[in-house]
N, C-alpha and C positions, 0 to 999 in steps of 0.2 A: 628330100626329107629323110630325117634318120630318125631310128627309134631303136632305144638303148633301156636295158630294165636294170632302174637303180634301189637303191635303201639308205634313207637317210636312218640313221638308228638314233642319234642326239640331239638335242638343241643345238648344237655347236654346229653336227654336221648341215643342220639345213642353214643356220646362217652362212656358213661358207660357202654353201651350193649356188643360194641365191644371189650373193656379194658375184661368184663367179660367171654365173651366167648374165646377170645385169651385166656385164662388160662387152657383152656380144648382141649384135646389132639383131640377132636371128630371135625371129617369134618362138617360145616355146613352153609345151605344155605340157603337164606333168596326168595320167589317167590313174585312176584307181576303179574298179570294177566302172559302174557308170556315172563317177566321179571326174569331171576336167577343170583344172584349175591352173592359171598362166604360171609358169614356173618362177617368174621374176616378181613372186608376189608372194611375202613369208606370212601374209596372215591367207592367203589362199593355201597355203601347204601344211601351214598348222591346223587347217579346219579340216586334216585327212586322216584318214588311218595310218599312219608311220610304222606301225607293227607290219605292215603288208610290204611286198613288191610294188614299186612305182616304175612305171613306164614313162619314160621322156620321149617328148616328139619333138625333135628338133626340126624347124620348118626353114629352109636355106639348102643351097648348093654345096659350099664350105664349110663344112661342120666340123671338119677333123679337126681345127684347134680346140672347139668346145671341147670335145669327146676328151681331147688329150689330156685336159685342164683339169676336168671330173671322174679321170679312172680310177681314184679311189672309192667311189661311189658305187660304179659299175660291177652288177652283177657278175 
């Protein structure tokens, strides 16, 4: 399991987020204070606060391709 604190700031950015992690076969979810919402889901992330830090829990072994994919994300 990894956990990575991102910020989507756009519309743009969360569509790109979500296009990218739907390619990966790993469950993941995105927390806001006691907010969890699956990250492969744009009307779960739109229903967040976006002004805040999000925290990704990548749930898998091999996550460094994700991770690699979304460092412009990354905190």
């Amino acid at each position: 399991m990894t956990e990575i604190n991102i910020k989507l700031a756009a519309i743009n950015d969360v569509k790109e987020f979500v296009n990218i992690v739907n390619a990966y076969e790993h469950d993941c979810d995105i927390t806001v204070g006691k907010y969890v919402v699956d990250a492969k889901s744009i009307m779960g992330l739109f229903s967040l606060d976006l002004s805040k830090e999000l925290k990704l829990t990548v749930h898998g072994e091999e996550s460094d391709a994700l991770v690699e994919k979304i460092k412009k994300f990354v905190i």
